[in-house]
N, C-alpha and C positions, 0 to 999 in steps of 0.2 A: 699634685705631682703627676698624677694619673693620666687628668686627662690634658695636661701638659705635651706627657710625653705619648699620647694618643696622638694628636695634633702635630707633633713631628714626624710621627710614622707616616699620618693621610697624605703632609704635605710633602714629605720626600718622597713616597713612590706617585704622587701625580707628578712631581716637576721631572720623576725620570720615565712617566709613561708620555709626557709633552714633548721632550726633549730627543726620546728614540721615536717618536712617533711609529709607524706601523711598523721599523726594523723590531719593537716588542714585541710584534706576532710572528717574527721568523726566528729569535732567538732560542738556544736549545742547550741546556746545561745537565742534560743525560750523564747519569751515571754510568760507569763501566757495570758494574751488577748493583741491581736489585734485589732488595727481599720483598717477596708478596706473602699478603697471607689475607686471609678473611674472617669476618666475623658470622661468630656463628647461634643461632634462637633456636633453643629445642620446642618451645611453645610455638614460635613461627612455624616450624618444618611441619610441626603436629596440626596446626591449623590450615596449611594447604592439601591434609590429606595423606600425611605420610608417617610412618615408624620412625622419631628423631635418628636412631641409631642406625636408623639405615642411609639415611642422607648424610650421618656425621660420616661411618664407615667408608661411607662412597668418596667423599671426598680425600680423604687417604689413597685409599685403594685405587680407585681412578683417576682422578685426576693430581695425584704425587703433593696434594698442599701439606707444606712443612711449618706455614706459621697459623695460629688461629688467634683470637680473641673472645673471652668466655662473659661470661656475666654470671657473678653471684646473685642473684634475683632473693631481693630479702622478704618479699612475701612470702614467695614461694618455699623459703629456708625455714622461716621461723614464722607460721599460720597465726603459732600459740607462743604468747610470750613465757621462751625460757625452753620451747617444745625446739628442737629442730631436727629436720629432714635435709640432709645433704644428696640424697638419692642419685636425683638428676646431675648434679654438677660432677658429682663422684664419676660418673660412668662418662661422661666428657672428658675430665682430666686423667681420667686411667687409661681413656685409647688414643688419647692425644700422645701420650706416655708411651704406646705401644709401640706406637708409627715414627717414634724421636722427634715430633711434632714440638715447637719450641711455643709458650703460651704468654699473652697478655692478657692476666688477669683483671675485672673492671670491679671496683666494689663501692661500695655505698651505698644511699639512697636513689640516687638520679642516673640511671643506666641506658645504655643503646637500647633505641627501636620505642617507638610509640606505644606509650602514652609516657614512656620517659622514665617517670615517678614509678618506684615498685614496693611502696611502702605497705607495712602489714597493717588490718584494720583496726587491730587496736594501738597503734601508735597515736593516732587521731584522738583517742579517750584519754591522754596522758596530757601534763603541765610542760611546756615548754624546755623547763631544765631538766625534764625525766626524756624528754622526745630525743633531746644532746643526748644524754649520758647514753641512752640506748642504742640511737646509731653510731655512738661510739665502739659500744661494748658490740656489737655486732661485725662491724669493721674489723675489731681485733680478734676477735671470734674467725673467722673469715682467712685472716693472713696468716693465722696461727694452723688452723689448720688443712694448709696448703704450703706452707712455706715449705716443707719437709721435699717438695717436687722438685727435681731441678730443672727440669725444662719450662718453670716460670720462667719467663728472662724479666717481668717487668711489673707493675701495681698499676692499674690506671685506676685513679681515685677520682670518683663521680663518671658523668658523660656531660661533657660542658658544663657544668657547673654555675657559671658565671651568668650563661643566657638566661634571660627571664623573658624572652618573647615568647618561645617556643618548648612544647609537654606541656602537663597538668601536674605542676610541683608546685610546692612552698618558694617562699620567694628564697633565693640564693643568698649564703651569706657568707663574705669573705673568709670571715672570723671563724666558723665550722669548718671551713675548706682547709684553712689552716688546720686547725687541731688535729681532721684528720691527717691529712699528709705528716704531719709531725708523728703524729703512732700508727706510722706505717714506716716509714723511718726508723723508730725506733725499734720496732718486731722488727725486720727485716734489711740487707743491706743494699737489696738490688734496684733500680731505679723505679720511678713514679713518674708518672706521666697525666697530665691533664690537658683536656678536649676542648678547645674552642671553634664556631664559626669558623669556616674560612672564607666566607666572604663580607659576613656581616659584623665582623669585630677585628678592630687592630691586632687583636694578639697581645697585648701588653697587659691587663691587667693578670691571666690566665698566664701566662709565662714567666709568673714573678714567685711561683710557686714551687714548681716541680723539676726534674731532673729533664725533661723532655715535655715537648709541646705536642699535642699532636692536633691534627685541621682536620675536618670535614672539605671535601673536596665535591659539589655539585654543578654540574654543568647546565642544565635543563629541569626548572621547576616549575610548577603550574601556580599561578597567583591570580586569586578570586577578579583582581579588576583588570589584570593584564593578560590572562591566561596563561596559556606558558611560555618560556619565558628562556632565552639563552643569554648566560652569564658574557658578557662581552669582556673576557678577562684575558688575556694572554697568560703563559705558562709562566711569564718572566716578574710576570706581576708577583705570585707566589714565590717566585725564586729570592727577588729582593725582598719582599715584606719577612721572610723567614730570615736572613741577614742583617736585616735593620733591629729586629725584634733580639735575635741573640747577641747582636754588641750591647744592645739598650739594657736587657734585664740577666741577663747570664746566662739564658736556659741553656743547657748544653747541645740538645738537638730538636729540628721539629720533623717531625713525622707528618703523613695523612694515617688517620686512624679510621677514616670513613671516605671511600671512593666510591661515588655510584656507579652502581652494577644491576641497579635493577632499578623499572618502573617509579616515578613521582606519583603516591598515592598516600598523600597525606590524612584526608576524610574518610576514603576507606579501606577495605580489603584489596590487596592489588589485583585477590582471585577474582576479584567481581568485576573487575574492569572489562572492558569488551580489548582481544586486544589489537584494535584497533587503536584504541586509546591508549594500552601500554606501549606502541609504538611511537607515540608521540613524544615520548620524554626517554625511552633507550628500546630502538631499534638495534638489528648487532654494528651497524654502521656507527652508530653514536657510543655501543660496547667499547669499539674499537678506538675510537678517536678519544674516550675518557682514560683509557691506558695509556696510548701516547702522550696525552697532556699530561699526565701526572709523573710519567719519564721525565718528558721534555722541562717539566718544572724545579728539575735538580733534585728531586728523592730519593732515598737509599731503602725507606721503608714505605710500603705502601699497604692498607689493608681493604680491599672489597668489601661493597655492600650488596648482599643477593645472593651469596650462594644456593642457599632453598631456592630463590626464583627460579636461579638457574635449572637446577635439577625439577623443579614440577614442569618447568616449559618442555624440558626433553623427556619426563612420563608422563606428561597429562596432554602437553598441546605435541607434542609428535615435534618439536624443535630444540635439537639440539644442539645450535649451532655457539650458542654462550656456553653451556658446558662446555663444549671441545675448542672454543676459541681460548676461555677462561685455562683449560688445562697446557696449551703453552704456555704458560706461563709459569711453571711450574718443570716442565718437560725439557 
């Protein structure tokens, strides 16, 4: 049935990108307002060089961002099984708290930012139906306690889930995806959201889940045989395929959960890029222009990928011009 209705999605938005022909690249289904907000890696900000708490601070305090997106990191939680360290996430969602910063919580095994997987080392030394029960019991470890916050607005359970191209995870499996989303559900009342491709997947099998969809939005990626590489997609493309997607499976809304805002640096540190190179895939000209497409694509929620870049380009390389573009947005 899947891939049934996979196959009507590809074929109704090609016969309606045939059919408008290039009027698809002038179409514009801008909302009256937008919610922005970005995701935010205390391990990232800490690996460019920086005090997380001063980059999280900053982004409050400077540039006004009222929405974030967090990640419960289950290595990082729970080293020792049955040991756990909330530390870091703790002081996330308490000055998120401070600022009335509204939160998308991410939990599971399979979270934003490379290498994906943030599984603890001794999950690997466990029987397959010990490895479930655990990131189960973790999960609800996790929602339980944070649910007490109310400026969660939302659970995203995993980060894509579904993809099996891309991170260094175990393979995907429907059936876990469920059970979590079901006790999370159950703990708690407020929606769930799951992550798929937005260019590399219908959206239908990932939308049959959750209370909300949300997409990976990339303009410009670098590919080993092609190199880099611009998405030949019109905004309109995303506007119908979200359309066709929620008559088909019910989801109630799709979001972008990931909008690039920073450098295509898959292989390595983006710090190590010369950046000459980080200009290749977001110059602030290409900043700009991934903002307006993601308007022009009919979104109400839209969440940034980069804020740390942002902030090490304007203390380390003397360019601030993605912070203070990034902060209208907000302003």
């Amino acid at each position: 049935m899947f891939h049934l209705l996979e196959k009507v999605i590809f074929i109704s938005v090609l016969i309606l990108l045939v059919l408008l022909g290039f009027r698809m690249f002038t179409l514009n289904f801008s909302k009256s307002k937008v919610t922005w907000g970005v995701s935010f890696d205390s391990t990232y900000a800490w690996s460019l060089g920086f005090d997380p708490q001063v980059v999280y601070r900053s982004m409050f305090d400077d540039l006004k961002i009222d929405h974030v997106r967090l990640s419960a990191r289950w290595n990082k939680i729970e080293k020792e099984r049955g040991v756990y360290d909330w530390s870091d996430l703790d002081w996330q969602v308490n000055i998120a708290k401070e600022h009335n910063a509204k939160i998308l919580m991410a939990v599971g095994r399979k979270l934003p930012r490379w290498p994906e997987c943030y599984l603890p080392d001794w999950w690997f030394h466990l029987t397959k139906d010990e490895q479930r029960l655990e990131l189960l019991k973790f999960v609800e470890t996790a929602v339980e306690r944070y649910k007490g916050f109310d400026n969660i607005v939302a659970w995203q359970v995993e980060n894509e889930p579904l993809v099996d191209w891309f991170g260094v995870c175990p393979a995907p499996s429907k059936e876990e995806l469920r059970a979590e989303i079901d006790l999370v559900k159950k703990l708690d009342s407020r929606p769930t959201v799951v992550t798929d491709s937005g260019e590399l997947s219908t959206w239908v099998k990932a939308a049959r889940f959750p209370d909300i969809l949300g997409t990976t939005m990339y303009r410009v990626v670098n590919n080993k045989w092609l190199g880099y590489f611009y998405w030949p997609l019109p905004p309109a493309y995303y506007y119908y395929k979200a359309e066709i997607v929620k008559k088909i499976t019910g989801v109630k809304k799709v979001i972008v959960s990931e909008l690039q805002a920073e450098p295509w640096a898959e292989a390595s540190a983006v710090q190590d890029l010369p950046l000459t190179e980080q200009y290749k895939s977001m110059d602030i000209k290409q900043f700009k222009s991934n903002v307006s497409y993601a308007k022009r694509a009919g979104f109400d929620t839209v969440y940034l990928w980069g804020v740390e870049w942002w902030y090490w380009m304007k203390e380390k390389q003397g360019v601030p011009d993605y912070w203070q573009e990034a902060g209208k947005l907000w302003q």
